[in-house]
GUPA-941072 format. One line per field, with one value per residue (C-alpha): x, y, z; residue in three letters; residue number from 1. Coordinates in nm, 3 decimals, padded with zeros to 5 digits, m for minus. Layout:
GUPA-941072
c1 X|...
c2 Y|...
c3 Z|...
rest Ala|...
nr NUM|...
This chain:
GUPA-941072
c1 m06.417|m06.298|m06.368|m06.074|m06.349|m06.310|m05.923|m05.870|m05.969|m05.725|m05.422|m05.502|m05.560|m05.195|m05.020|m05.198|m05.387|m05.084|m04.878|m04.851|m05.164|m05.361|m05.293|m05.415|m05.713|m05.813|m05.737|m06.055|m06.192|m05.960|m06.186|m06.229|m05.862|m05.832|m06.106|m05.897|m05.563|m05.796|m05.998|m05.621|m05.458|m05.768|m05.762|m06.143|m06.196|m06.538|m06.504|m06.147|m06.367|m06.626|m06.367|m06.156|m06.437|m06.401|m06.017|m05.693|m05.514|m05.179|m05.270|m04.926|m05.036|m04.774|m04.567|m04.565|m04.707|m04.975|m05.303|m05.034|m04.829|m05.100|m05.205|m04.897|m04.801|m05.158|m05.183|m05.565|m05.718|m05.907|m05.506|m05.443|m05.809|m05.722|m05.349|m05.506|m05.793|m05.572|m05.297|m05.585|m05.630|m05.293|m05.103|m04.756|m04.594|m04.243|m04.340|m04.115|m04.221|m04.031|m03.836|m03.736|m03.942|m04.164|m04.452|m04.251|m04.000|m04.302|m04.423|m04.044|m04.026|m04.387|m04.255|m04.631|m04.517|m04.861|m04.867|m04.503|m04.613|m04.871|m04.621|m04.364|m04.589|m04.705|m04.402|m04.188|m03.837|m03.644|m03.336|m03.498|m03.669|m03.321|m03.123|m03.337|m03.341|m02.948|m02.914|m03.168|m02.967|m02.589|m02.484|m02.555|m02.183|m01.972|m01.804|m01.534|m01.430|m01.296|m00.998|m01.065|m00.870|m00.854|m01.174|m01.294|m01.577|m01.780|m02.118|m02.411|m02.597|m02.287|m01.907|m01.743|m01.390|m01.194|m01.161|m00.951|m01.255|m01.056|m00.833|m01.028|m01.038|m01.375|m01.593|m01.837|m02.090|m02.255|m02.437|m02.251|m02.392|m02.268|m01.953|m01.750|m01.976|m01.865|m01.493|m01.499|m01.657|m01.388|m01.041|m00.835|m00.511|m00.213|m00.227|m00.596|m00.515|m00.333|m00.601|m00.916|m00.976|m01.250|m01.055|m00.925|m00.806|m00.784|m01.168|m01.147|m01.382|m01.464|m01.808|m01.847|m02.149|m02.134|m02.199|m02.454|m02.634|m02.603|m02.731|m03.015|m03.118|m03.044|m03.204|m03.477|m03.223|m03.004|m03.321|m03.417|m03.023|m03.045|m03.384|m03.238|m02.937|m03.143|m03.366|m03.122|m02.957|m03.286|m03.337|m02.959|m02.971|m03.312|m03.103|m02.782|m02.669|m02.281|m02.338|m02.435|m02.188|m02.184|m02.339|m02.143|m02.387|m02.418|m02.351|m02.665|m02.544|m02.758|m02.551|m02.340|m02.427|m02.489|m02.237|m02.313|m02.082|m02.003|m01.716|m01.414|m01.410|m01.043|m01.120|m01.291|m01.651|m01.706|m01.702|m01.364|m01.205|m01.334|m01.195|m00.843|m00.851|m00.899|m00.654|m00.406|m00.449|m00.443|m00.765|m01.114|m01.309|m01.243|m01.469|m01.370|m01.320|m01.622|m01.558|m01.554|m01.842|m02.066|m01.917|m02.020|m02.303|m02.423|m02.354|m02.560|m02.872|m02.818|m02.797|m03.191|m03.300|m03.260|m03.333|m03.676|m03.800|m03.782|m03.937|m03.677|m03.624|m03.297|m03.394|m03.039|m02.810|m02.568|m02.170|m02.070|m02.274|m02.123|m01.820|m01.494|m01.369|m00.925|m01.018|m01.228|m01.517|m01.863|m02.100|m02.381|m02.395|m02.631|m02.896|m03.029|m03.323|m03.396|m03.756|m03.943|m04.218|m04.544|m04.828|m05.183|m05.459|m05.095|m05.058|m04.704|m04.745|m04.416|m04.302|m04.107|m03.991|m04.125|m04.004|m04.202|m04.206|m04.118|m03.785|m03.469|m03.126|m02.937|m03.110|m02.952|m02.977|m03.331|m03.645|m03.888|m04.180|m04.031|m04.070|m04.432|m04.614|m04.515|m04.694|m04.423|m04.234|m03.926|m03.892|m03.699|m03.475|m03.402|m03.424|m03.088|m02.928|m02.991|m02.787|m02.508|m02.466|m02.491|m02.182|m01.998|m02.062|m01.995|m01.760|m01.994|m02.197|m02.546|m02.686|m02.358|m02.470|m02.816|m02.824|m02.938|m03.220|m03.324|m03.301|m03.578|m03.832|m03.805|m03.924|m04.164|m04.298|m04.386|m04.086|m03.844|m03.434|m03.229|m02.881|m02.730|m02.706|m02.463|m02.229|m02.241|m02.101|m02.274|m02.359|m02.535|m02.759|m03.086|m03.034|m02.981|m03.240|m03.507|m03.431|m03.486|m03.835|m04.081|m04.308|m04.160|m04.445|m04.191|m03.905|m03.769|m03.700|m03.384|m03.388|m03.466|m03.149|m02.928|m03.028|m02.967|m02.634|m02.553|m02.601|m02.394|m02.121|m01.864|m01.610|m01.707|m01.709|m02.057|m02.025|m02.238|m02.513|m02.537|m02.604|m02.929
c2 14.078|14.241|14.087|14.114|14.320|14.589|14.537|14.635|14.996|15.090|14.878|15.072|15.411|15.332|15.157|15.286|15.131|15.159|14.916|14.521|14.490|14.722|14.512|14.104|14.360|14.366|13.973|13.753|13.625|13.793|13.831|13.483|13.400|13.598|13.424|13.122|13.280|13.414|13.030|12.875|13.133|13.020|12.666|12.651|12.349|12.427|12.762|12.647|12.302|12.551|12.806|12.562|12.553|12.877|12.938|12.836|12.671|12.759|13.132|13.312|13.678|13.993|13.823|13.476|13.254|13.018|12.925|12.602|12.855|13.013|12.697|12.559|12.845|12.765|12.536|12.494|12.178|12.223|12.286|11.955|11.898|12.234|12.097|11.787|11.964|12.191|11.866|11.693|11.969|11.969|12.227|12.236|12.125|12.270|12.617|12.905|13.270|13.541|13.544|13.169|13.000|12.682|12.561|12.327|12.609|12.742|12.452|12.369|12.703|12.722|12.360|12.264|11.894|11.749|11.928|11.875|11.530|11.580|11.715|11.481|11.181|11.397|11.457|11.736|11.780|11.736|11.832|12.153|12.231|12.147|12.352|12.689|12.572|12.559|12.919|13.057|12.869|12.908|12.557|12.512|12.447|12.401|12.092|12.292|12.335|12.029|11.811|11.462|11.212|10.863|10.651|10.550|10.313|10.167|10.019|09.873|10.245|10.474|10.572|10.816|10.986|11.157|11.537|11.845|12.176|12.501|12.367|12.174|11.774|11.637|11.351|11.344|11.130|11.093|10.768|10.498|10.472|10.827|10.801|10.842|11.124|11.267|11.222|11.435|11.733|11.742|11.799|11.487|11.502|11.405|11.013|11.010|10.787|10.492|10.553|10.470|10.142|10.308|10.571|10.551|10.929|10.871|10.849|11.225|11.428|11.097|10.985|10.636|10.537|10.160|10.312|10.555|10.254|10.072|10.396|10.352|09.988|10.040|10.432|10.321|10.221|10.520|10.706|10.571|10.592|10.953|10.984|10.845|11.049|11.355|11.275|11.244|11.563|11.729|11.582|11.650|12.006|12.080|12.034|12.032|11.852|11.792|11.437|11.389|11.411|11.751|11.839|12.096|12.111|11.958|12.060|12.028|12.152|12.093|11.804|11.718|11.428|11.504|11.555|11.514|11.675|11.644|11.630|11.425|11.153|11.030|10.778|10.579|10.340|10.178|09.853|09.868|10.060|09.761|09.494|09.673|09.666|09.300|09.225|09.455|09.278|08.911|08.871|08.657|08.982|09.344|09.548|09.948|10.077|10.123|10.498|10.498|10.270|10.469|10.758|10.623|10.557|10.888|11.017|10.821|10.831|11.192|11.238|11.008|11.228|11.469|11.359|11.197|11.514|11.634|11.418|11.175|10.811|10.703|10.333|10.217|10.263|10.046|10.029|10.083|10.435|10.541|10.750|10.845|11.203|11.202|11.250|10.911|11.091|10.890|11.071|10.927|10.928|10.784|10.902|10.768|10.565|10.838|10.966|11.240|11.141|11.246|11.096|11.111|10.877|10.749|10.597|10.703|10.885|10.939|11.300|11.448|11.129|10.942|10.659|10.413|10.282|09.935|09.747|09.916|09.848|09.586|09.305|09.223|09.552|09.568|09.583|09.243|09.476|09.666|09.290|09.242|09.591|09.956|10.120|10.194|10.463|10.544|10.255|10.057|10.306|10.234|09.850|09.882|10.099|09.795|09.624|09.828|09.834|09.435|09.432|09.730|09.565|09.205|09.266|08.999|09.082|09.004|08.743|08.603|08.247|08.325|08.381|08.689|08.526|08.282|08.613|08.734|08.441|08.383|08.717|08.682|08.364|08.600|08.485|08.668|08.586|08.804|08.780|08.627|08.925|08.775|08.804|09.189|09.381|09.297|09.708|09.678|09.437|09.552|09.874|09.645|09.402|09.750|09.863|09.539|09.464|09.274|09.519|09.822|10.021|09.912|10.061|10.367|10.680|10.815|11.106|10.778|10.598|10.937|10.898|10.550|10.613|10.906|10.715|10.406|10.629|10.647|10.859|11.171|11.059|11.162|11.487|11.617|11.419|11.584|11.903|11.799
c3 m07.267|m07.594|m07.926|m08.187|m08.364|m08.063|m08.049|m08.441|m08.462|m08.168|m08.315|m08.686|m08.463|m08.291|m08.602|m08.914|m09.211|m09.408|m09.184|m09.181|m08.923|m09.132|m09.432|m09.270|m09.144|m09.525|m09.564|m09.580|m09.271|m09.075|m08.780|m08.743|m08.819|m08.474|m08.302|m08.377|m08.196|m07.908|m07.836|m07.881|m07.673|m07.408|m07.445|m07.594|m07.787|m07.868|m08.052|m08.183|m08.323|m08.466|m08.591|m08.778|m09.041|m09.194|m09.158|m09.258|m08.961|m09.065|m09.076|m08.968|m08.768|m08.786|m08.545|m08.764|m08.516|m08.590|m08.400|m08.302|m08.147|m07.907|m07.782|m07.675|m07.420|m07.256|m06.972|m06.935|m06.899|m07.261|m07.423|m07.516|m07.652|m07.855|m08.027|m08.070|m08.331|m08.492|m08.578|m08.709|m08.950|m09.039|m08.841|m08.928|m08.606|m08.729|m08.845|m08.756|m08.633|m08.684|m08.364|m08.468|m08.189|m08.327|m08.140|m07.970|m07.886|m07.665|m07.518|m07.347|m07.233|m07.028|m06.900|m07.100|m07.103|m07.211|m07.517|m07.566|m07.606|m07.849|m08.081|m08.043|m08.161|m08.423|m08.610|m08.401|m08.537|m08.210|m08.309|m08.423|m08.096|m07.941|m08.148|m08.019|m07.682|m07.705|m07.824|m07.523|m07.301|m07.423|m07.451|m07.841|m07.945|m08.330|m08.460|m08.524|m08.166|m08.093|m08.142|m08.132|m07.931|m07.889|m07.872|m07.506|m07.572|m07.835|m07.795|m07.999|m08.027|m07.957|m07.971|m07.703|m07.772|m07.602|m07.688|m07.664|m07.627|m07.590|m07.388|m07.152|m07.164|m07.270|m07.370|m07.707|m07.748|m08.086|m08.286|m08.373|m08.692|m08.819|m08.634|m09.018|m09.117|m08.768|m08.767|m09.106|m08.954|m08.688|m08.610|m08.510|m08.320|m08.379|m08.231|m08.316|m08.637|m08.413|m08.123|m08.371|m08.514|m08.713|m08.852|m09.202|m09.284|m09.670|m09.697|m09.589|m09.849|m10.005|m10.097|m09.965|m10.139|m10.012|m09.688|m09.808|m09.934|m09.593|m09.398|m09.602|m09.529|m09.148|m09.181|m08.922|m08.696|m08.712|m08.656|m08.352|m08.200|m08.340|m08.113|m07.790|m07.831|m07.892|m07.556|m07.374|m07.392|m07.394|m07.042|m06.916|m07.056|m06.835|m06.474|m06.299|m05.993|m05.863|m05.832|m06.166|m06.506|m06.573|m06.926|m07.092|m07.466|m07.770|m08.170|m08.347|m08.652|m08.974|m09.194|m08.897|m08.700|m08.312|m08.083|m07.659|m07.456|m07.084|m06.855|m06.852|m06.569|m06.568|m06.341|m06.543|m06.394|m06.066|m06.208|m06.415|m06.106|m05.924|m06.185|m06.154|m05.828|m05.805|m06.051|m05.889|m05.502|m05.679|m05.476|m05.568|m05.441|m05.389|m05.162|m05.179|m04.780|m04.586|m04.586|m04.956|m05.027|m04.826|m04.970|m05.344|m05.180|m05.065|m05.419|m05.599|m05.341|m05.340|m05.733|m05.685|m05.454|m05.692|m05.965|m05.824|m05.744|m06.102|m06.120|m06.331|m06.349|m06.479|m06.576|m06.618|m06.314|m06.269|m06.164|m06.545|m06.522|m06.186|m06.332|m06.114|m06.090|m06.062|m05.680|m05.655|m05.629|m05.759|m06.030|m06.189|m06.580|m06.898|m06.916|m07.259|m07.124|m06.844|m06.870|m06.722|m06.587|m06.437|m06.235|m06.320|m06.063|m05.893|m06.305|m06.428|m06.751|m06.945|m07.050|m07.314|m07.508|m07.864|m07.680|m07.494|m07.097|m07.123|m07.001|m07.035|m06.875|m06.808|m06.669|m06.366|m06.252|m06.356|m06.151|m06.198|m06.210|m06.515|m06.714|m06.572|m06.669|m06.820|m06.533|m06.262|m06.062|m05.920|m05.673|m06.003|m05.913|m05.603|m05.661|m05.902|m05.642|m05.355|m05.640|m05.713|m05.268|m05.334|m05.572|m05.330|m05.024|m05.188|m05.469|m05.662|m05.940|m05.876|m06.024|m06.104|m06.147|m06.355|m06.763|m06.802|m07.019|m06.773|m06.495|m06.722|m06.735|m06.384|m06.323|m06.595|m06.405|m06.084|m05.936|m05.715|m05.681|m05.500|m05.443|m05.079|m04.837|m04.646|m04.917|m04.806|m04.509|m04.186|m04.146|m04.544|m04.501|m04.384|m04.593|m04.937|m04.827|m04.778|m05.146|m05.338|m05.101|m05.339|m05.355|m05.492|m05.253|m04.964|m05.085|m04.926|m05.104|m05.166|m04.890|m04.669|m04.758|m04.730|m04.382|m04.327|m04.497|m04.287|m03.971|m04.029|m04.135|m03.851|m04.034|m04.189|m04.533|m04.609|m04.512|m04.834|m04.669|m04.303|m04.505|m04.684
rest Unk|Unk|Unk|Unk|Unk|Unk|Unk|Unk|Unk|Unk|Unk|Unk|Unk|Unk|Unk|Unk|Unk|Unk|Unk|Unk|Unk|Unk|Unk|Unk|Unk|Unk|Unk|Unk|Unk|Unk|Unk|Unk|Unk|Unk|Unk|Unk|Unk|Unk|Unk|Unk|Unk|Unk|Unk|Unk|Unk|Unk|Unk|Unk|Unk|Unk|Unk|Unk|Unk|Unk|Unk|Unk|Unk|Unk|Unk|Unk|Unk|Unk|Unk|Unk|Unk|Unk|Unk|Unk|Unk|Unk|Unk|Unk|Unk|Unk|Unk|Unk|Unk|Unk|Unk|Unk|Unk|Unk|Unk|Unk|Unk|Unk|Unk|Unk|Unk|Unk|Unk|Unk|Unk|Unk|Unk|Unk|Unk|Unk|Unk|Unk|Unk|Unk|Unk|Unk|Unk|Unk|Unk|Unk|Unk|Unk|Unk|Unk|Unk|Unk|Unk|Unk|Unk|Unk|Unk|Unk|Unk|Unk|Unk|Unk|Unk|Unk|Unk|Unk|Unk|Unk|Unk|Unk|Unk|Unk|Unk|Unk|Unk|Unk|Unk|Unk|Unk|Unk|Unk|Unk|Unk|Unk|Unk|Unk|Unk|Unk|Unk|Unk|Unk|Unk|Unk|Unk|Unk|Unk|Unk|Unk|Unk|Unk|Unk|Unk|Unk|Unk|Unk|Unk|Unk|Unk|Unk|Unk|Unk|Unk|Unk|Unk|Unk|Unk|Unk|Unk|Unk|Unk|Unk|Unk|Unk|Unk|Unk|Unk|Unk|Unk|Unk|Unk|Unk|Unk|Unk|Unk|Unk|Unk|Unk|Unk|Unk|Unk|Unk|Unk|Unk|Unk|Unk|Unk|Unk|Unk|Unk|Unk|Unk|Unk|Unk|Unk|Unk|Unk|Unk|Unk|Unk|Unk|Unk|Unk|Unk|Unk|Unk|Unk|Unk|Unk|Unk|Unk|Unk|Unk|Unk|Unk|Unk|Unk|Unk|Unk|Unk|Unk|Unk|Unk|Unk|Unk|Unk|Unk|Unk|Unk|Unk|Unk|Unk|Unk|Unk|Unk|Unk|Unk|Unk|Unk|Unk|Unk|Unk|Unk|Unk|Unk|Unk|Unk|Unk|Unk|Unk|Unk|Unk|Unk|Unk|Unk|Unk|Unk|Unk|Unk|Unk|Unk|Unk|Unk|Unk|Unk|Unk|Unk|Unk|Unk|Unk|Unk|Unk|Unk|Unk|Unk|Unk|Unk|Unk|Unk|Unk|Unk|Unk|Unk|Unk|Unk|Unk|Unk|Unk|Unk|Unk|Unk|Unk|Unk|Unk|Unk|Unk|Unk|Unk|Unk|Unk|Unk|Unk|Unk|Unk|Unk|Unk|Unk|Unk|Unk|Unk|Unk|Unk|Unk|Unk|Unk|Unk|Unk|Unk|Unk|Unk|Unk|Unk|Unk|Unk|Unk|Unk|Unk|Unk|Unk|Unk|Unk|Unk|Unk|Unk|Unk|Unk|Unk|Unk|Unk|Unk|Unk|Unk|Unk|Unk|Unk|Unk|Unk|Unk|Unk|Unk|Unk|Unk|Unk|Unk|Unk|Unk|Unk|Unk|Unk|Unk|Unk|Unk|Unk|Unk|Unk|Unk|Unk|Unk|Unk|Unk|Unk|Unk|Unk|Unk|Unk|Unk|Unk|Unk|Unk|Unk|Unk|Unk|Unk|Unk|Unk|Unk|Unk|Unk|Unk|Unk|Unk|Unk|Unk|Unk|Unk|Unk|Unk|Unk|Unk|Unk|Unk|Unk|Unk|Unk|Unk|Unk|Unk|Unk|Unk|Unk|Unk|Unk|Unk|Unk|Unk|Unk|Unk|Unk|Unk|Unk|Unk|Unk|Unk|Unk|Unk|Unk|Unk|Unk|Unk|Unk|Unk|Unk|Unk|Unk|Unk|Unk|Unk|Unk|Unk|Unk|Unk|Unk|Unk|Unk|Unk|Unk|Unk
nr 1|2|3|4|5|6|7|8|9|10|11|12|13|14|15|16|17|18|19|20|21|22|23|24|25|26|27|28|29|30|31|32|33|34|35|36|37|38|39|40|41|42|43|44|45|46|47|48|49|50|51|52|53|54|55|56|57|58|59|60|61|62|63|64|65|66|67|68|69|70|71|72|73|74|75|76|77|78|79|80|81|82|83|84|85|86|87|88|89|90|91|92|93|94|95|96|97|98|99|100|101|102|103|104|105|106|107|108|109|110|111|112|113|114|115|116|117|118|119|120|121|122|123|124|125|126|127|128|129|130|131|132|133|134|135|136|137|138|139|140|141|142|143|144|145|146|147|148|149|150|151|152|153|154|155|156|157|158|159|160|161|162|163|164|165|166|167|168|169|170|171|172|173|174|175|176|177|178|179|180|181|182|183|184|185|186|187|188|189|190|191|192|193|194|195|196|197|198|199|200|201|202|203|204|205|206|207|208|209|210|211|212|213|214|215|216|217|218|219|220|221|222|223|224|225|226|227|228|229|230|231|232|233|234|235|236|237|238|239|240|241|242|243|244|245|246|247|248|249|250|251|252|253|254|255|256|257|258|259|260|261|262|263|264|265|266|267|268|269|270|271|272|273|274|275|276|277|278|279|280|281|282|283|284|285|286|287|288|289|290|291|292|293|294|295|296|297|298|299|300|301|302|303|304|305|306|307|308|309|310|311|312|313|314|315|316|317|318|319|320|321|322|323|324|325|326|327|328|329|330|331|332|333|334|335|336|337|338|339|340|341|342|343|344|345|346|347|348|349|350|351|352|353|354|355|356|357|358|359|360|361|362|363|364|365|366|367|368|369|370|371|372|373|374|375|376|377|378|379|380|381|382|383|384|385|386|387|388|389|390|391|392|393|394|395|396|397|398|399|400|401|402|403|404|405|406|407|408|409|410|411|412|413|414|415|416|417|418|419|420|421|422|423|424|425|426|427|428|429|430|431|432|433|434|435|436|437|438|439|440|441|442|443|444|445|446|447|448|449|450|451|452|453|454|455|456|457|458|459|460|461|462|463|464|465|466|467|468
């Protein structure tokens, strides 16, 4: 195998003494500096442990990468070993090459997930790695191409509006936290002023430094909104599927709070399309047709099928996530606790996240196991989606009569409610019952439902499904 000893008089016969290789060939300990690169490139943590002794670990070659750099396009088993040494020396795990591409820049594009990781616990500048990803793939977009409309939700971690993106109607996410740092990087329509209750547009170009002061008390929990907000669109912005939201990019712009952007569902969620519809009929409980419950149906175990494949767990599906095209058509949507996930000796080992397995959601859509252990798969999954066919099939939330609290204890104690399946449709009932088994082992996969699904319906309306 040639030594970088062998490699260096053919690169100064081809290139010259005179030229940038020919001048780090005159640089002490140059030869071992390449070693380095070569038992990085490799995945060798024994030469790379050995090497490390005699050279500077944040050595940049002609092409400005770093010894961090090699390793993390290698998928050997000895790789992660490798990062994990040259981090402990101090590798900067943000440098830049000369093409722009950081270590982490690498790692996302090889799919190395391990190492991806590594450098995420050990100080990785998401938004950076993001921001690179964006321009390889297109969807990297500017602050200054949207109109903002009127506000259409506001929760504890983040605010959605409503916005005008040339000339298509669409939705932006960003933190809650920054949402007055982003409405002055943007362009506000004409009603936005009586739309916002958060909107006050003489503090335009004013310095609020009361609210400076109170972004840095709460700066740890901006940061970690910031975080979920910035996993989530690096998940969403890795895959495509018509039954899920459609993610359209993000702005990422330096000194401009982030900005999520998908695809406008006029519609509105299952569960306030539900509530109207109650209110509208004057009736204790709504139930959607059959037709169109199975239809929702379908959608969502399709959008699982998919998505558990990736393999992805979503962690938070409930009716307030299932979004409504103008056609009444069912997508699935937030994905801020989704995680990628991989299994190692059947244990599920997260991917690509700082953040933590551990339990997420809302509670009455939430799997018991999920309060009991972090070790577990898909199958919660499936146990919210036996849920959401509960409150379809039922037009009762599940759980109705339970404090959330006390939901949690009792499945803390080993315990195991379940909602009344005869609230449901006769034709739902063994499917739901399936989904929410005890043991999550029991629990049929998604492709299993589709099937089920597919069967029971007498009138087309899961056509999607017959072609799977």
């Amino acid at each position: 195998m040639a030594t970088a000893q062998d490699a260096l008089p053919m690169l100064l016969g081809q290139k010259g003494k005179g030229t940038e290789i020919g001048k780090l060939a005159n640089s002490e300990n140059f030869f071992d500096q390449m070693r380095l690169f070569y038992s990085c490139s490799a995945g060798d943590p024994v030469n790379t442990k050995n090497l490390l002794e005699s050279t500077d670990v944040n050595y940049k070659d002609y092409n400005g990468r770093t010894a961090l750099h090699s390793v993390c396009g290698c998928t050997s088993a000895g790789a992660k070993e490798t990062t994990r040494l040259l981090l402990k020396k101090k590798a900067d795990v943000n440098v830049v090459d000369n093409a722009g591409m950081t270590p982490m820049d690498i790692a996302v594009k090889v799919q190395n997930f391990s190492i991806q990781r590594i450098l995420e616990e050990n100080g990785v500048e998401l938004q950076s790695s993001l921001e690179q990803k964006g321009k390889e793939n297109t969807w990297l977009l500017k602050a200054s191409e949207f109109v903002l409309k009127k506000e259409l939700a506001n929760t504890l971690k983040s605010v959605v509006h409503l916005a005008e993106w040339h000339g298509t109607t669409v939705v932006v996410k960003s933190v809650k936290m920054e949402q007055r740092s982003m409405l002055k990087h943007v362009t506000k329509s004409a009603s936005f002023d009586a739309n916002s209750a958060y909107y006050d547009s003489s503090l335009d170009g004013v310095e609020d430094h009361e609210e400076q002061e109170s972004d840095d008390e709460d700066s740890d929990i901006k940061r970690a909104c910031a975080e979920e907000l910035l996993s989530e669109i690096e998940l969403v912005s890795s895959f495509r599927h018509p039954d899920l939201v459609l993610f359209l990019g993000a702005c990422l712009d330096p000194g401009v709070p982030v900005m999520f952007v998908t695809e406008y569902m006029p519609k509105g969620d299952v569960e306030k399309y539900m509530f109207n519809q109650r209110e509208a009929k004057q009736v204790a409980w709504y139930t959607p047709p059959f037709s169109r419950m199975v239809s929702w149906c379908c959608a969502v175990a399709r959008a699982l099928a998919f998505l558990h494949k990736f393999p992805v767990l979503h962690r938070d599906l409930k009716p307030m996530n299932l979004l409504l095209t103008q056609t009444l058509d069912v997508k699935v949507s937030d994905f801020g606790t989704g995680r990628l996930i991989q299994k190692v000796d059947g244990n599920v080992m997260e991917m690509r996240s700082a953040l933590t397995m551990g339990t997420v959601g809302t509670f009455s859509y939430t799997a018991p196991e999920t309060m009991r252990s972090p070790n577990y798969d898909e199958k919660v999954d499936i146990y919210a989606f036996a849920l959401i066919m509960y409150y379809l099939a039922s037009g009762r939330q599940p759980f109705m009569h339970i404090h959330p609290q006390d939901l949690v204890e009792l499945y803390a104690s080993g315990e195991e409610p379940r909602p009344d399946v005869k609230d449901c449709h006769r034709s739902m009932r063994g499917l739901i019952e399936s989904c929410w088994a005890i043991k999550a082992a029991e629990r049929p996969s998604a492709e299993e439902i589709l099937k089920v699904l597919h069967d029971m319906d007498g009138q087309g309306s899961c056509e999607a499904c017959s072609t799977m």
